[in-house]
Structure formats: structure tokens, C-alpha cells
Backbone as JSON Lines, residues from 0, in Angstrom:
{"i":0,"aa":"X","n":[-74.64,-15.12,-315.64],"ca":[-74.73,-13.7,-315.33],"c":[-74.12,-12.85,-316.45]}
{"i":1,"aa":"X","n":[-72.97,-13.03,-317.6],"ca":[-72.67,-12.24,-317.88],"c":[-72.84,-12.49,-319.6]}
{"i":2,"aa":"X","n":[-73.91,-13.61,-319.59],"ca":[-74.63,-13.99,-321.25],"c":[-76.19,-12.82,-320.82]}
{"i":3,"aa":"X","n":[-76.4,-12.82,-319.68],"ca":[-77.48,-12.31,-319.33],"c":[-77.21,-10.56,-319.37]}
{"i":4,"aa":"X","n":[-75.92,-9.98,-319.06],"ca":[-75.68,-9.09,-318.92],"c":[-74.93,-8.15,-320.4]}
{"i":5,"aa":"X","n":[-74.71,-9.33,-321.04],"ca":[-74.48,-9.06,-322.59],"c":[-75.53,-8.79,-323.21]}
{"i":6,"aa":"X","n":[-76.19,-9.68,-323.06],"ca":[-77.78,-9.4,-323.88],"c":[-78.7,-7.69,-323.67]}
{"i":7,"aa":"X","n":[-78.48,-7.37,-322.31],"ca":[-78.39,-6.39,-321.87],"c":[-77.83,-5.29,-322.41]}
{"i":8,"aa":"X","n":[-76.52,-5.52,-322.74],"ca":[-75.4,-4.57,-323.3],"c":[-76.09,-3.94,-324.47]}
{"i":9,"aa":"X","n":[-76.04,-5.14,-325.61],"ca":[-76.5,-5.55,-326.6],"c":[-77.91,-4.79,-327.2]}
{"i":10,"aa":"X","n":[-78.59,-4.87,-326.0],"ca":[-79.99,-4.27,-326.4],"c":[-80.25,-2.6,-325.82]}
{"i":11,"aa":"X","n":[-79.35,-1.89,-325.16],"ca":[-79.22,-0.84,-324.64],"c":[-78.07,-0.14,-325.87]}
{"i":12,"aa":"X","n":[-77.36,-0.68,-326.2],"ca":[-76.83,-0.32,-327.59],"c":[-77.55,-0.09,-328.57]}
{"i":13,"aa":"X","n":[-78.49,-1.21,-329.26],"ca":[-79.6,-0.57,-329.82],"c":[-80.04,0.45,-329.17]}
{"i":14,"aa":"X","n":[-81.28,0.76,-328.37],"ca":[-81.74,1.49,-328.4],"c":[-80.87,2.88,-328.42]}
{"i":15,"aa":"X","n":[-79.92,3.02,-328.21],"ca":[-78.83,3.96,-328.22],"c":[-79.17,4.6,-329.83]}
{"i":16,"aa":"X","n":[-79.03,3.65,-330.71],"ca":[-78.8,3.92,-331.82],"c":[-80.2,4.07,-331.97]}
{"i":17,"aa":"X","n":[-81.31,4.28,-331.71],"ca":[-82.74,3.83,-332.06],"c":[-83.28,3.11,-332.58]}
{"i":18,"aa":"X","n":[-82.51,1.71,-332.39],"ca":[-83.38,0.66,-332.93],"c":[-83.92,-0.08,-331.87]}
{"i":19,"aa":"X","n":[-85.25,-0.7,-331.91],"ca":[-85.95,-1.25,-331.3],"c":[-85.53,-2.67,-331.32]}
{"i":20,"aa":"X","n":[-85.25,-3.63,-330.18],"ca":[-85.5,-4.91,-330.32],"c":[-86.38,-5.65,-329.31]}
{"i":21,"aa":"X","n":[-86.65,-6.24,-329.46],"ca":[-87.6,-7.4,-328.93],"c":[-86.92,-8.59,-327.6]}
{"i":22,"aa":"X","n":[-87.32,-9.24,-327.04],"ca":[-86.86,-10.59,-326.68],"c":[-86.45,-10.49,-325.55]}
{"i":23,"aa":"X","n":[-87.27,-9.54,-324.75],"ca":[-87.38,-9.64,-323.38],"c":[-85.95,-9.44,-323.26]}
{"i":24,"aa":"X","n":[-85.38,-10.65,-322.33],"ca":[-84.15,-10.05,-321.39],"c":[-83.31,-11.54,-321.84]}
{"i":25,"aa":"X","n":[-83.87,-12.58,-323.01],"ca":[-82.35,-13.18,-323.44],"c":[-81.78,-12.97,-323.98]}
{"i":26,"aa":"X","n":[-80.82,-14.18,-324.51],"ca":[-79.59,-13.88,-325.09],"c":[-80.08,-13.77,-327.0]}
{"i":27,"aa":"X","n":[-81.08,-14.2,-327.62],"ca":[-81.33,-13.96,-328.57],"c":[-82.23,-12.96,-328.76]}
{"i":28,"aa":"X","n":[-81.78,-11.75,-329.75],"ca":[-82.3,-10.5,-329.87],"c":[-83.21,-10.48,-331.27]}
{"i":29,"aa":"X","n":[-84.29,-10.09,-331.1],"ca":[-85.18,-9.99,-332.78],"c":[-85.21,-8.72,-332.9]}
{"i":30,"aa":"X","n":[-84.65,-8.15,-334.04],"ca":[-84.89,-6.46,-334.67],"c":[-86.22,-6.8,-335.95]}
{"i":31,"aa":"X","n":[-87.15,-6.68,-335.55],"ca":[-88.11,-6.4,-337.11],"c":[-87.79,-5.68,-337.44]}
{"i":32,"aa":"X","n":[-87.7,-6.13,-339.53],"ca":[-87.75,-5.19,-340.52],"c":[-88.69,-5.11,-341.06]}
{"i":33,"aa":"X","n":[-89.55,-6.01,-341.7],"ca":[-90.96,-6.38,-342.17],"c":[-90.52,-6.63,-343.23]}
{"i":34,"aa":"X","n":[-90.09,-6.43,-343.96],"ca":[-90.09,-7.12,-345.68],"c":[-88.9,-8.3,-345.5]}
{"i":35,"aa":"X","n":[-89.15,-9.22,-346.6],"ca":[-88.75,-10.35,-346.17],"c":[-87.29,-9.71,-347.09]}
{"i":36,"aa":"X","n":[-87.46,-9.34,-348.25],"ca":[-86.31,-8.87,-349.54],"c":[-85.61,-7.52,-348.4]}
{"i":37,"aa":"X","n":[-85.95,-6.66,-347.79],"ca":[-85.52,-5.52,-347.06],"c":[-84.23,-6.18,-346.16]}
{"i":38,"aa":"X","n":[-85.15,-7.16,-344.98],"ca":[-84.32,-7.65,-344.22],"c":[-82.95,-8.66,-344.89]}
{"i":39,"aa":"X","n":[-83.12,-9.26,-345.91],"ca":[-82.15,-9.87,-346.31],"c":[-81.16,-9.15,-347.1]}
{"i":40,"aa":"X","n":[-81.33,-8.19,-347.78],"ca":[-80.19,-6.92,-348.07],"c":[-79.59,-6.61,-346.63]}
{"i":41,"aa":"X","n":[-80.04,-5.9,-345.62],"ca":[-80.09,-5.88,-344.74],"c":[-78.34,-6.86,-343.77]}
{"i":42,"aa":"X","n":[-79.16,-8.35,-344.13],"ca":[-78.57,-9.36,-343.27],"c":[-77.13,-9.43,-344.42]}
{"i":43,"aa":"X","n":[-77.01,-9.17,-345.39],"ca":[-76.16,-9.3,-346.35],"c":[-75.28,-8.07,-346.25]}
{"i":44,"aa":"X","n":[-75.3,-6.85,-345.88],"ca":[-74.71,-5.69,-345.72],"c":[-74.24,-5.82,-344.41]}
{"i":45,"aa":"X","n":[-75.0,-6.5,-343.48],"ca":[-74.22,-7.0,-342.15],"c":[-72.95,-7.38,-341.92]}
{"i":46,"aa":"X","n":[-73.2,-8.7,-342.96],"ca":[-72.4,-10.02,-343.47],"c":[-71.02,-9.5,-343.42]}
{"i":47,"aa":"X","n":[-71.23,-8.34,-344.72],"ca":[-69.86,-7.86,-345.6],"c":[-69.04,-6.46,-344.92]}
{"i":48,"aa":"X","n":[-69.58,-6.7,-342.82],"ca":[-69.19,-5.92,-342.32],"c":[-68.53,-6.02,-341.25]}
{"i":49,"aa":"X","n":[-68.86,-7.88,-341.09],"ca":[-68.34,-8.88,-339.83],"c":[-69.46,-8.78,-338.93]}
{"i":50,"aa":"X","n":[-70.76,-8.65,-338.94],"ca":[-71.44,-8.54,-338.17],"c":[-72.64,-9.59,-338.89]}
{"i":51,"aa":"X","n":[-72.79,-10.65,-337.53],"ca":[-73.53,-11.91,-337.96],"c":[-75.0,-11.51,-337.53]}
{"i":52,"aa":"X","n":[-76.02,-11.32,-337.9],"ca":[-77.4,-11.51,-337.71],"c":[-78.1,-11.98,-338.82]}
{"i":53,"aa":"X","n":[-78.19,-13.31,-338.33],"ca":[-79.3,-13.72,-339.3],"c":[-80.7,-13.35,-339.54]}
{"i":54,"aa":"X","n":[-80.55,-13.28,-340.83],"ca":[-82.09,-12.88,-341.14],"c":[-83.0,-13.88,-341.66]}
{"i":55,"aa":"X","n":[-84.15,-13.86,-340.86],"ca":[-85.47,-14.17,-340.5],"c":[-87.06,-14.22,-341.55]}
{"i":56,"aa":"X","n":[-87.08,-15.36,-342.34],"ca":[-88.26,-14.79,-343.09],"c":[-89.27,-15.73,-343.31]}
{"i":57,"aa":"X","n":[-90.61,-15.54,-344.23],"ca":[-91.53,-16.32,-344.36],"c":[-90.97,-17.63,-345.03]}
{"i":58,"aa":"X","n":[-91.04,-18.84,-344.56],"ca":[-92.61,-19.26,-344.21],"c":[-92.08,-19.35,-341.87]}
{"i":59,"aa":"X","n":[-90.83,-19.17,-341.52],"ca":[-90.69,-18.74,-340.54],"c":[-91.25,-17.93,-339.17]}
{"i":60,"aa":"X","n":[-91.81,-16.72,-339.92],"ca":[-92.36,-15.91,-339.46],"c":[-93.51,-15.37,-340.51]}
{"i":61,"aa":"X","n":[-94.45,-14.72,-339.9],"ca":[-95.82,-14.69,-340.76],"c":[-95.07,-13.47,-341.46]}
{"i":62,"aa":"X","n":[-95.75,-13.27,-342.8],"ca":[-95.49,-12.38,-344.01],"c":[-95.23,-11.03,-343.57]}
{"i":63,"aa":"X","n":[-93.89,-9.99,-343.5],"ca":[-94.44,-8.54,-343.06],"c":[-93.93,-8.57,-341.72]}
{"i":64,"aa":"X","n":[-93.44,-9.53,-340.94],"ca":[-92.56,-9.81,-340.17],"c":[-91.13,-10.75,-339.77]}
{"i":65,"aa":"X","n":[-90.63,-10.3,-341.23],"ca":[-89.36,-10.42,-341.69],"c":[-88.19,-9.57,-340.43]}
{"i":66,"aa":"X","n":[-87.37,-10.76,-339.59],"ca":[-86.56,-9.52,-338.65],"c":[-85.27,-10.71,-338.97]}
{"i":67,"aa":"X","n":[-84.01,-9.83,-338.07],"ca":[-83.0,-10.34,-337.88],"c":[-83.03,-10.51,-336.67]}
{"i":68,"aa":"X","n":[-82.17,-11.93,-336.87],"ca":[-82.15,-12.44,-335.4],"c":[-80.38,-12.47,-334.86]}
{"i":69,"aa":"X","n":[-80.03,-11.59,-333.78],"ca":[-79.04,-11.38,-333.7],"c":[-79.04,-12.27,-331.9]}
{"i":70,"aa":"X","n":[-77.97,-13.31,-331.73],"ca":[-77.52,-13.9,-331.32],"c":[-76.08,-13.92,-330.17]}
{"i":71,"aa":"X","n":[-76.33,-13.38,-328.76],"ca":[-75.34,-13.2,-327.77],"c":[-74.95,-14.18,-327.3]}
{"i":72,"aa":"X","n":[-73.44,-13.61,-327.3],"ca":[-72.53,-15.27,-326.24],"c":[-71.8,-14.44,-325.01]}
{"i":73,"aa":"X","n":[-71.45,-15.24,-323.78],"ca":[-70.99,-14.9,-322.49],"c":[-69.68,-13.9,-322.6]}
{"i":74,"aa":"X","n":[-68.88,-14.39,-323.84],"ca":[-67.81,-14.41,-324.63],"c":[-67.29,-13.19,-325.08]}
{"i":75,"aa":"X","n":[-69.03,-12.51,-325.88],"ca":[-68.54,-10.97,-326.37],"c":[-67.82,-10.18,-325.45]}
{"i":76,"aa":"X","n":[-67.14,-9.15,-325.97],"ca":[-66.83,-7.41,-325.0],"c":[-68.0,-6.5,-325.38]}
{"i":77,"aa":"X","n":[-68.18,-5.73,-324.46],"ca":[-69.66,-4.92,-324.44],"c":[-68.75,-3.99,-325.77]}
{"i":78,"aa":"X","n":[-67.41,-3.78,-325.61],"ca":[-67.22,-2.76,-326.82],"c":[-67.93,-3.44,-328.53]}
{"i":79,"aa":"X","n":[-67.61,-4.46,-328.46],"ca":[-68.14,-5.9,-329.81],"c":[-69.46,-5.55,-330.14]}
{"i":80,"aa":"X","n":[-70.44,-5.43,-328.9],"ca":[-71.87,-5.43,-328.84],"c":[-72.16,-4.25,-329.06]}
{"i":81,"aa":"X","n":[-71.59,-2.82,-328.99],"ca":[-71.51,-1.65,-329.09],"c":[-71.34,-1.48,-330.77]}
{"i":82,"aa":"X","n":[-70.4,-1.99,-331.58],"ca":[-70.02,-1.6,-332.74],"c":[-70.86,-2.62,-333.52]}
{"i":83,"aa":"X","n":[-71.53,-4.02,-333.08],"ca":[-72.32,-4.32,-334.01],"c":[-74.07,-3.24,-334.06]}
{"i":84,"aa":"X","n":[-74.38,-3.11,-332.98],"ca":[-75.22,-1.95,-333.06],"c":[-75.28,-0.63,-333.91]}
{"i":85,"aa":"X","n":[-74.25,-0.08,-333.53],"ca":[-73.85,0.66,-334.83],"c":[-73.94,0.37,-336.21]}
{"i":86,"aa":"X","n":[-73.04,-0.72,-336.07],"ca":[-72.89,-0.9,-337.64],"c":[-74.28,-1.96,-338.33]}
{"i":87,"aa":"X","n":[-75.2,-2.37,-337.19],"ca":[-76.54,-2.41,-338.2],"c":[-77.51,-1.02,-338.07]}
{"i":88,"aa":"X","n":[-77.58,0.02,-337.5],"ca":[-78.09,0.8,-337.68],"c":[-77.7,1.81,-338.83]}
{"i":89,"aa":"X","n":[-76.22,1.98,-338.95],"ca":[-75.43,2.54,-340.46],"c":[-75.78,1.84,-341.75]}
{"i":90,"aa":"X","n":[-75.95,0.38,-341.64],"ca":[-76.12,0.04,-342.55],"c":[-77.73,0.29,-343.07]}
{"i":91,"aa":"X","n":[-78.94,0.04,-342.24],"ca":[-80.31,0.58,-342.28],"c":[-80.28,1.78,-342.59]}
{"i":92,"aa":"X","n":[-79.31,2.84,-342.4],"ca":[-79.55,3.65,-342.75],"c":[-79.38,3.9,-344.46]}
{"i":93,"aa":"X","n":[-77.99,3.6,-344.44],"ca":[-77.29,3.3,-345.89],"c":[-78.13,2.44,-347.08]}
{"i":94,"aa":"X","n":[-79.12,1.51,-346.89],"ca":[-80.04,1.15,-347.19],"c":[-81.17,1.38,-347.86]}
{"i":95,"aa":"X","n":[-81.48,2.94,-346.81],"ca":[-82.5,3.44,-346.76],"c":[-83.8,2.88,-346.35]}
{"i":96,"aa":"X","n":[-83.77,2.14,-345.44],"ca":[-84.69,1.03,-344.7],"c":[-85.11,2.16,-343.82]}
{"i":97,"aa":"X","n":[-84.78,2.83,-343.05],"ca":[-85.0,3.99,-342.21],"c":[-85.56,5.12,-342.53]}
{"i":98,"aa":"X","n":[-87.16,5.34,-341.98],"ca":[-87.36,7.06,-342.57],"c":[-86.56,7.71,-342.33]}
{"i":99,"aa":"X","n":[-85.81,7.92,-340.33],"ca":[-85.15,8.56,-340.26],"c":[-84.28,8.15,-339.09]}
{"i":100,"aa":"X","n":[-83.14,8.73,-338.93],"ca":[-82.22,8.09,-338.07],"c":[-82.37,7.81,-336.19]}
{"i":101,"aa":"X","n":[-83.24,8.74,-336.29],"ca":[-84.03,8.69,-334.91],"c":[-85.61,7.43,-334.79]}
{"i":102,"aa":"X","n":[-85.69,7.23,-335.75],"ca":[-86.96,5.96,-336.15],"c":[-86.35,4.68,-335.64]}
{"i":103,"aa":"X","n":[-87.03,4.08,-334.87],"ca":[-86.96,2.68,-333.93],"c":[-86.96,1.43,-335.57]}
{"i":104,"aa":"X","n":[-86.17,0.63,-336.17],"ca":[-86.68,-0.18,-336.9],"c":[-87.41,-0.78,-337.05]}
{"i":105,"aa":"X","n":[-88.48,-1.18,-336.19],"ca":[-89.76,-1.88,-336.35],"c":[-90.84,-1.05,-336.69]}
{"i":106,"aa":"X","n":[-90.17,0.6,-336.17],"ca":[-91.54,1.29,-337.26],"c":[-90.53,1.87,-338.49]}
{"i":107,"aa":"X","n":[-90.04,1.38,-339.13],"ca":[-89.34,2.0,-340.18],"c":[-89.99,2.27,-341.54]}
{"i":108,"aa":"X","n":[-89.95,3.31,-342.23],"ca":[-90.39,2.66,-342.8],"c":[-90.32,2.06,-344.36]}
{"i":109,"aa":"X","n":[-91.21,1.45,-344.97],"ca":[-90.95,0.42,-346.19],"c":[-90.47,1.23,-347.4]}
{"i":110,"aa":"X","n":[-89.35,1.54,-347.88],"ca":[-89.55,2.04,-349.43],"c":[-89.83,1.65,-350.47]}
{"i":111,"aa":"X","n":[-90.56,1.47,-351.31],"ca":[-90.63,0.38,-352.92],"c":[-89.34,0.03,-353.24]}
{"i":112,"aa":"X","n":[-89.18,-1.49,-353.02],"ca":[-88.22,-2.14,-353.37],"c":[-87.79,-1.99,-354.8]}
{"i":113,"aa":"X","n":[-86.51,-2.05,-355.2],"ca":[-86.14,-2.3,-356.7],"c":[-86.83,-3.2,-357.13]}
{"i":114,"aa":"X","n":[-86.92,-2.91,-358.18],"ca":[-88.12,-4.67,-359.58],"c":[-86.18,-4.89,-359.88]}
């Protein structure tokens, strides 16, 4: 009940922040980014923030559906699940992965990556 009710937490936090996730009602959450190079900046700005979501890419998932896969335990505090939300939506933003701060991440959209 309360891995089930985290996941919950977890994904009502997103949308708080306007990000969209996926995965029905378990405990593993998918945020699409679509670029495989996007999402892994992304999963790396996470990293260097204490916030674990692994990121997700081809040959994994088909090309262009590059996401992070963020991962609930019974264990968290809804406050935990609250500030990693945040702090991947700050970082998308900081990024610039985001048209705009009200934009769901799965329609975000793509900027020309650095060469």
C-alpha cells in the first residue's frame, strides 16, 4: 500500500511541476525526453543533484523515445518524492529541454543539440 501510494505521490508531484509521466499506477515511473543525447545530459544533471533517474536509450527503446526511468521504494517520504520532482523539472528547465515551464516533457520541445 504505501510503494503503491508513493508512486502516486511521485507522479502527482510531477504533474505539479508539469511534467508528464507514464506507467500507469506502479512503482516505476517513465518521463519521455526523446533525444537519446538530451535525456542523458538530463540524467547527468540529475546525478550531480542526488536525484537518481536513470536514463533510458536506443537500442532499449525505439529511436526518439529516449526517457528517464525514475524508480519508487515503500521507503521514500512524500517530502523526497516532492523535491526530486522539482529538481528534475529545474534541471529541464536549466537545460533548456523545455519550451516552456508550463510544457508537459513529453511534448517538450527538441533544441539543436551542441556539435
Amino acid at each position: 500500500d504505501r510503494l503503491r501510494a508513493n508512486a502516486t505521490a511521485l507522479r502527482d508531484a510531477l504533474d505539479a511541476e508539469g511534467v508528464e509521466a507514464g506507467g500507469g499506477d506502479a512503482q516505476i515511473v517513465p518521463v519521455t525526453v526523446g533525444s537519446a543525447h538530451r535525456t542523458m545530459d538530463l540524467c547527468e544533471a540529475l546525478l550531480e543533484r542526488g536525484v537518481f533517474a536513470q536514463g533510458i536509450r536506443p537500442p532499449t527503446v525505439p529511436d526518439g523515445s529516449s526517457r528517464l526511468r525514475l524508480t519508487v521504494m515503500a521507503t521514500h517520504q512524500a517530502a523526497e518524492l516532492r523535491r526530486a520532482a522539482g529538481v528534475l523539472a529545474d534541471c529541464a528547465r536549466e537545460l533548456g529541454i523545455a519550451a516552456g515551464q508550463a510544457s508537459p516533457i513529453g511534448d517538450w520541445a527538441e533544441l539543436p543539440e551542441a556539435a
